[in-house]
PASEBA-1860 file (N, C-alpha, C; in nm, 3 decimals):
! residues 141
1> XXXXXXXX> -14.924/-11.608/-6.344/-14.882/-11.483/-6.282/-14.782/-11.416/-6.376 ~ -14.808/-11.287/-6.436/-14.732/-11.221/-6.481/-14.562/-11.217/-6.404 ~ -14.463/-11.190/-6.531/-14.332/-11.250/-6.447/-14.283/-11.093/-6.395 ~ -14.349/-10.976/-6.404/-14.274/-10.862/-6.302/-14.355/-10.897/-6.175 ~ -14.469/-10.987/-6.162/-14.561/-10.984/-6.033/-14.512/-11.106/-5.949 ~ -14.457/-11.207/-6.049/-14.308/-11.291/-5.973/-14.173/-11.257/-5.888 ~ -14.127/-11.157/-5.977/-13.989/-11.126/-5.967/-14.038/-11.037/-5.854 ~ -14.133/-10.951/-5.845/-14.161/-10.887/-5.674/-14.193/-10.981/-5.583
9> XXXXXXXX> -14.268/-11.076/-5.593/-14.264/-11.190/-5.522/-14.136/-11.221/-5.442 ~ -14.072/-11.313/-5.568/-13.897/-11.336/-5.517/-13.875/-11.238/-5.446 ~ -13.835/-11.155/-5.483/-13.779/-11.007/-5.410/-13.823/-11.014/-5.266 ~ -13.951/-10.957/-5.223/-13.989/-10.952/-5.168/-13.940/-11.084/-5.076 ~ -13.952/-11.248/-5.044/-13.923/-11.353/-5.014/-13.797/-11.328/-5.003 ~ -13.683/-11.338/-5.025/-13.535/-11.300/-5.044/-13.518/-11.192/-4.919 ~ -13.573/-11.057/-4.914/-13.526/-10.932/-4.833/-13.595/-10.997/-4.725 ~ -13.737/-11.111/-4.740/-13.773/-11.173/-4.598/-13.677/-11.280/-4.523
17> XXXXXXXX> -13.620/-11.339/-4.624/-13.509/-11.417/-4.535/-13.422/-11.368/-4.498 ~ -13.395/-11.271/-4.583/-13.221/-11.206/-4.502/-13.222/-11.105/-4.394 ~ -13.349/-11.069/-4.412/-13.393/-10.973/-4.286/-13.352/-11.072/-4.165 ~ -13.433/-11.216/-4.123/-13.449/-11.290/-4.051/-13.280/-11.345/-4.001 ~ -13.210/-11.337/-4.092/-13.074/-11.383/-4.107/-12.994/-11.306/-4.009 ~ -13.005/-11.172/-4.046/-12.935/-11.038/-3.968/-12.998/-11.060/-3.858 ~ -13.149/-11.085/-3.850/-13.187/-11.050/-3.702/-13.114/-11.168/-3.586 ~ -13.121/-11.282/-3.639/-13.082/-11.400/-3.543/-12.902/-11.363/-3.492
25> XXXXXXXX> -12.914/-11.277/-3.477/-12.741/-11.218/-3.406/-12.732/-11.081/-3.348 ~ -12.710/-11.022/-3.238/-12.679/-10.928/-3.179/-12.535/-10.826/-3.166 ~ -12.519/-10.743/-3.173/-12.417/-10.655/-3.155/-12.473/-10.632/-3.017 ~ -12.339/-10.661/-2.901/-12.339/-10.615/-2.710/-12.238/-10.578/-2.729 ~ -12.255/-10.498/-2.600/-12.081/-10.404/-2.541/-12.129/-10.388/-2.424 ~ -11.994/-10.391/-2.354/-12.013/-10.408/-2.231/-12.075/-10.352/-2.110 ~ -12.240/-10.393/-2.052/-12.351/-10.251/-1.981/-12.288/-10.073/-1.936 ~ -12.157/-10.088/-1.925/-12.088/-9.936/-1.890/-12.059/-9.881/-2.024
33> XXXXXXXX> -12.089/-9.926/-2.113/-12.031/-9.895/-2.227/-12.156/-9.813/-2.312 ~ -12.153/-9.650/-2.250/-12.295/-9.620/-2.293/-12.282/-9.494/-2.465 ~ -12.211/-9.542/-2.511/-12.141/-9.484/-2.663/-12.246/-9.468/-2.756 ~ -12.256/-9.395/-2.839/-12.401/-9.433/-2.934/-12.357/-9.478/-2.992 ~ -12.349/-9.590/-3.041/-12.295/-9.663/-3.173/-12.363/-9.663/-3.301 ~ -12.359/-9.656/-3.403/-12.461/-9.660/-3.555/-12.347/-9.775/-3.628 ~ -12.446/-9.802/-3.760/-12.430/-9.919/-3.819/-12.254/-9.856/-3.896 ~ -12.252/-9.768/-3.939/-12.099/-9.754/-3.968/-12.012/-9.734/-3.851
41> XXXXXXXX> -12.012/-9.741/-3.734/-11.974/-9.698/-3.613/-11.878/-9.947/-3.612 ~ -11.998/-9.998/-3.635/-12.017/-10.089/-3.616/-11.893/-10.193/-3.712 ~ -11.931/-10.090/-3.813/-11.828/-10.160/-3.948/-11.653/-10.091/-3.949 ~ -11.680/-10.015/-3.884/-11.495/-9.940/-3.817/-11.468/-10.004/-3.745 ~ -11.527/-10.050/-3.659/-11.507/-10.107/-3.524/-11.460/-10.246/-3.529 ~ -11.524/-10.319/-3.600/-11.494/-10.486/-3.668/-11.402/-10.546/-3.765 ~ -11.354/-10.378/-3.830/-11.243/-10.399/-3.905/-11.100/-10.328/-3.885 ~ -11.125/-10.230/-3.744/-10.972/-10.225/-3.732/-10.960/-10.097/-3.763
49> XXXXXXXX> -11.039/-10.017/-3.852/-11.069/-9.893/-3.861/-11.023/-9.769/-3.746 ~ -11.105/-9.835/-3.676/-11.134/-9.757/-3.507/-11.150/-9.873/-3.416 ~ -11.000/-9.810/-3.370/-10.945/-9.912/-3.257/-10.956/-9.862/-3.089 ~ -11.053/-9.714/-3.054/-11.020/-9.718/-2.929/-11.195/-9.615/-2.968 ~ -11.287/-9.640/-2.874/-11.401/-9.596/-2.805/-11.345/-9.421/-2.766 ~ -11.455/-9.363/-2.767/-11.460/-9.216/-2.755/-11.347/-9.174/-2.612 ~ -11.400/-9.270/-2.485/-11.317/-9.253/-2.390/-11.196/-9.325/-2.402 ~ -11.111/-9.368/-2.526/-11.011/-9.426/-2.550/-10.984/-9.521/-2.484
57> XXXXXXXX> -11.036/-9.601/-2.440/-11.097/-9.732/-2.370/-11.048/-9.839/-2.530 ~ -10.941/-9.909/-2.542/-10.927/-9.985/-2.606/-11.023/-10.120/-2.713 ~ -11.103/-10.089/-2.842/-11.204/-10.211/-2.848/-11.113/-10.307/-2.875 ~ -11.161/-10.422/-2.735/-11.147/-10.530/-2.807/-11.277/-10.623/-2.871 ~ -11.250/-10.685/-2.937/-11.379/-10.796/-3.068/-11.351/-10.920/-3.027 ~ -11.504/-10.985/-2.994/-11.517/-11.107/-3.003/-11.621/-11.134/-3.057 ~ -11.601/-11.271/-3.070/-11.657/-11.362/-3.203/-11.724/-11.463/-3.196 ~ -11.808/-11.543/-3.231/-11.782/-11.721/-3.173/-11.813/-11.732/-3.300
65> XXXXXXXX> -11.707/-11.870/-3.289/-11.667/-11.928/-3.401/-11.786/-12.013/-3.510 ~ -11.803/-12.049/-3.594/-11.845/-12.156/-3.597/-11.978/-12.090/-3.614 ~ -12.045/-11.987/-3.650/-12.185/-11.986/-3.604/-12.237/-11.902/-3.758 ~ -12.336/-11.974/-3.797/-12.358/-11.893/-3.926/-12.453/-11.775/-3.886 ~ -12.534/-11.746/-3.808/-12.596/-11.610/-3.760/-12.494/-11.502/-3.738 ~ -12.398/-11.532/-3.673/-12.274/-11.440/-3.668/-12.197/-11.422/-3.821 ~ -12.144/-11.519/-3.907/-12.089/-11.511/-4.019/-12.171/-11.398/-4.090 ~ -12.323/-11.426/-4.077/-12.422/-11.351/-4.163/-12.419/-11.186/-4.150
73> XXXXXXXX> -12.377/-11.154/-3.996/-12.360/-10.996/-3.943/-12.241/-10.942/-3.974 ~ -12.103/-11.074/-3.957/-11.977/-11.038/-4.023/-12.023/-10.991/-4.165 ~ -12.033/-11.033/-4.287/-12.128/-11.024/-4.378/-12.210/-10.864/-4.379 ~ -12.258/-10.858/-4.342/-12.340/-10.762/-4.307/-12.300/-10.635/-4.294 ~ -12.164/-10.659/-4.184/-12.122/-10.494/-4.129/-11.940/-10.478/-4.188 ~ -11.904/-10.585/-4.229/-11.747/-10.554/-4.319/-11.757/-10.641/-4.418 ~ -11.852/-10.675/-4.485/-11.831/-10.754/-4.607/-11.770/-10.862/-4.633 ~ -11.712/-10.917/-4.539/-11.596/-11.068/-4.555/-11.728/-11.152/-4.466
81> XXXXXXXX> -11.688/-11.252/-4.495/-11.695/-11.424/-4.428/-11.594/-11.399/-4.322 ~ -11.638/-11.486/-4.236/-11.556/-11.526/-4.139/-11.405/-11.558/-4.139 ~ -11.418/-11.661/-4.267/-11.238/-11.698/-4.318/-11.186/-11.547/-4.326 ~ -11.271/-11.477/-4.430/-11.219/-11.355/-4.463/-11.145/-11.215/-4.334 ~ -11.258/-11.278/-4.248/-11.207/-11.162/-4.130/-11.161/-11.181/-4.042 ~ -11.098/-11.312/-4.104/-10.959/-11.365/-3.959/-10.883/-11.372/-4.029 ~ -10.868/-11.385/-4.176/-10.738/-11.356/-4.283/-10.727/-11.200/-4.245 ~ -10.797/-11.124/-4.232/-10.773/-10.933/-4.262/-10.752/-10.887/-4.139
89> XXXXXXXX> -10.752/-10.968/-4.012/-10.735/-10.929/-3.883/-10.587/-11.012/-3.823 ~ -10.568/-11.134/-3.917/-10.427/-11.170/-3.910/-10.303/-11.055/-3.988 ~ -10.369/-10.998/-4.085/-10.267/-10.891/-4.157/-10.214/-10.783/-4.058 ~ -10.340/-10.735/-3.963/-10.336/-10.666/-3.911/-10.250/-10.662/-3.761 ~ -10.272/-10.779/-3.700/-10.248/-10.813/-3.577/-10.030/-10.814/-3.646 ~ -10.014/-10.908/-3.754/-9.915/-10.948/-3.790/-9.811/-10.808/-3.810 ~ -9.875/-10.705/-3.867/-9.814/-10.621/-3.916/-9.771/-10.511/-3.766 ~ -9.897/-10.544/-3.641/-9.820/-10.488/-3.549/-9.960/-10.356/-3.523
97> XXXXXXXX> -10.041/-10.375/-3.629/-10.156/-10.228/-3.620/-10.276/-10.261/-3.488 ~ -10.272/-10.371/-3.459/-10.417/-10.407/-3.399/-10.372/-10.575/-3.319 ~ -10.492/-10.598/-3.228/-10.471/-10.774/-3.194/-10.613/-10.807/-3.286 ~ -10.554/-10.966/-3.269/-10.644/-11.033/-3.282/-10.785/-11.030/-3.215 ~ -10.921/-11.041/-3.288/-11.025/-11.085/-3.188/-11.023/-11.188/-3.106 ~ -11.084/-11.191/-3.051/-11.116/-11.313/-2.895/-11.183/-11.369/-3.033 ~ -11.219/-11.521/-2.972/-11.288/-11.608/-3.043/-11.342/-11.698/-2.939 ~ -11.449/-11.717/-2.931/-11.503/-11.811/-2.873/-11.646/-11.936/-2.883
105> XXXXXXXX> -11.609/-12.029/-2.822/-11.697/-12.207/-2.877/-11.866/-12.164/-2.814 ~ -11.860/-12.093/-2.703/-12.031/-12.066/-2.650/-12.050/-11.942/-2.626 ~ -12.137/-11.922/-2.649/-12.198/-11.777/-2.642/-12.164/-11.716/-2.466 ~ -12.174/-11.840/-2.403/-12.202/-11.764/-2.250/-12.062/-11.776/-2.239 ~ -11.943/-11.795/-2.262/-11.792/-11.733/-2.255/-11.788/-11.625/-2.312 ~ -11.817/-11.582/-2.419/-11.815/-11.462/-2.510/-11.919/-11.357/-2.423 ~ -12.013/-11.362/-2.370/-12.083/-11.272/-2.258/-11.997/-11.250/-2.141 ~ -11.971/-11.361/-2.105/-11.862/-11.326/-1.973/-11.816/-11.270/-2.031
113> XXXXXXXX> -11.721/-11.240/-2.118/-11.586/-11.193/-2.140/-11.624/-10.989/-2.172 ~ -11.740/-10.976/-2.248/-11.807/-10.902/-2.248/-11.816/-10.822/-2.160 ~ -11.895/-10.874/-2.049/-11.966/-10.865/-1.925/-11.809/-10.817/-1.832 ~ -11.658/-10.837/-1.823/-11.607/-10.804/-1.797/-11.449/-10.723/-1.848 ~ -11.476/-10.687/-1.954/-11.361/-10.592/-1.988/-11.474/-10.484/-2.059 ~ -11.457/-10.351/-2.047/-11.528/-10.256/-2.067/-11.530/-10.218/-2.213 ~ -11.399/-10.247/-2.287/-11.353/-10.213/-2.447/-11.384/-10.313/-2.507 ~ -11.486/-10.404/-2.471/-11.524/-10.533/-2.538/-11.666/-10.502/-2.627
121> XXXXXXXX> -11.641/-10.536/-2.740/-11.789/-10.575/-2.841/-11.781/-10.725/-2.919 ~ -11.891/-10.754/-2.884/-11.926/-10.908/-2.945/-12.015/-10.923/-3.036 ~ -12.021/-11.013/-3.092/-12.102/-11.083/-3.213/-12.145/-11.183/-3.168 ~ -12.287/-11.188/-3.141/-12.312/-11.334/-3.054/-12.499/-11.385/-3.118 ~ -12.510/-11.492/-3.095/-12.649/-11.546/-3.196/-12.753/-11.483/-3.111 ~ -12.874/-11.436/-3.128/-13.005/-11.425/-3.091/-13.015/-11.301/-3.034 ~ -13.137/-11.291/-2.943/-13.088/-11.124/-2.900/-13.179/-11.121/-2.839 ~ -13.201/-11.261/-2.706/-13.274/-11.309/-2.630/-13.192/-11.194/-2.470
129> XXXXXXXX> -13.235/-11.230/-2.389/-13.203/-11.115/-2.283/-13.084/-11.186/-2.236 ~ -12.968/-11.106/-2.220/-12.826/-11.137/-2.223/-12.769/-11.019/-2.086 ~ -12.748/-11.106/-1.976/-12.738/-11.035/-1.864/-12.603/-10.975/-1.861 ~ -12.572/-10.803/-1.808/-12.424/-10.773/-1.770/-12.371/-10.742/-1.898 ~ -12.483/-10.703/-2.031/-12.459/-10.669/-2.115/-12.558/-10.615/-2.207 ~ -12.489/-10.480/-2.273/-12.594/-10.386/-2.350/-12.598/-10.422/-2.515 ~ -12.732/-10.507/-2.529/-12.726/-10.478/-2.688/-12.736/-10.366/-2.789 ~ -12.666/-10.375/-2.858/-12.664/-10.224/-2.967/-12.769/-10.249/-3.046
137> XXXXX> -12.878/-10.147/-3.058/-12.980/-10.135/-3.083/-12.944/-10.028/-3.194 ~ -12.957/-10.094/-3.350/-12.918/-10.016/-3.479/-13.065/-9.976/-3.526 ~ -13.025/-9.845/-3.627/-13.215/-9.820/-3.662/-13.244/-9.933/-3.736 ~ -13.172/-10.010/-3.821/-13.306/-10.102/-3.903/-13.327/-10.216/-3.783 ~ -13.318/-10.257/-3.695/-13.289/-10.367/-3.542/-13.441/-10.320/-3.521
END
């Protein structure tokens, strides 16, 4: 096989896994929470950027820990790792600009929690049907 009919190959294989990567994780906010959100909407929002929703409804961010489908969307929508975006959200919280995200061990705490404060957006694995909560549906999603 000619090596430019490789290297599209690779290519091609590569944008198929990472596609798959992004997909295995969801962006939710809480079902009252009917905002249009877009993918830079998404990356303000996770970094502290933009700290309060159109109806000034406070965002708060949660997380679960520990989960590489989530690391991969962290990744994705502010460019840090996980270490990275609890180092840049400790600067923040520290300095007095913002809190900390919620963090949480199971997905179905991080839905509850969702599911009941209205200024809540989460990062949570799969994007299987998740009750008492609206997934953000981005154009490439």
């Amino acid at each position: 096989m000619p090596s430019i009919e490789r290297f599209i190959c690779i290519l091609l294989l590569l944008v198929s896994i990472c596609t798959r990567a992004f997909a295995d994780s969801s962006i939710i906010v809480n079902r009252e929470n009917n905002e249009i959100i877009e993918e830079l909407d998404v990356s303000f929002l996770l970094l502290g950027k933009r700290q309060n929703w159109s109806n000034q409804e406070k965002v708060i961010i949660a997380v679960l820990q520990d989960d590489q489908s989530v690391e991969n969307a962290l990744v994705r929508y502010t460019g840090l790792r996980q270490d990275s975006f609890e180092k840049h959200w400790n600067r923040i919280a520290f300095s007095g600009r913002g809190r900390l995200p919620k963090q949480f061990k199971k997905a179905k705490d991080l839905i509850a929690f969702v599911n009941s404060n209205r200024g809540a957006i989460g990062l949570v694995k799969g994007s299987q049907y998740l009750p008492g909560v609206r997934i953000v549906k981005l154009p490439q999603d």
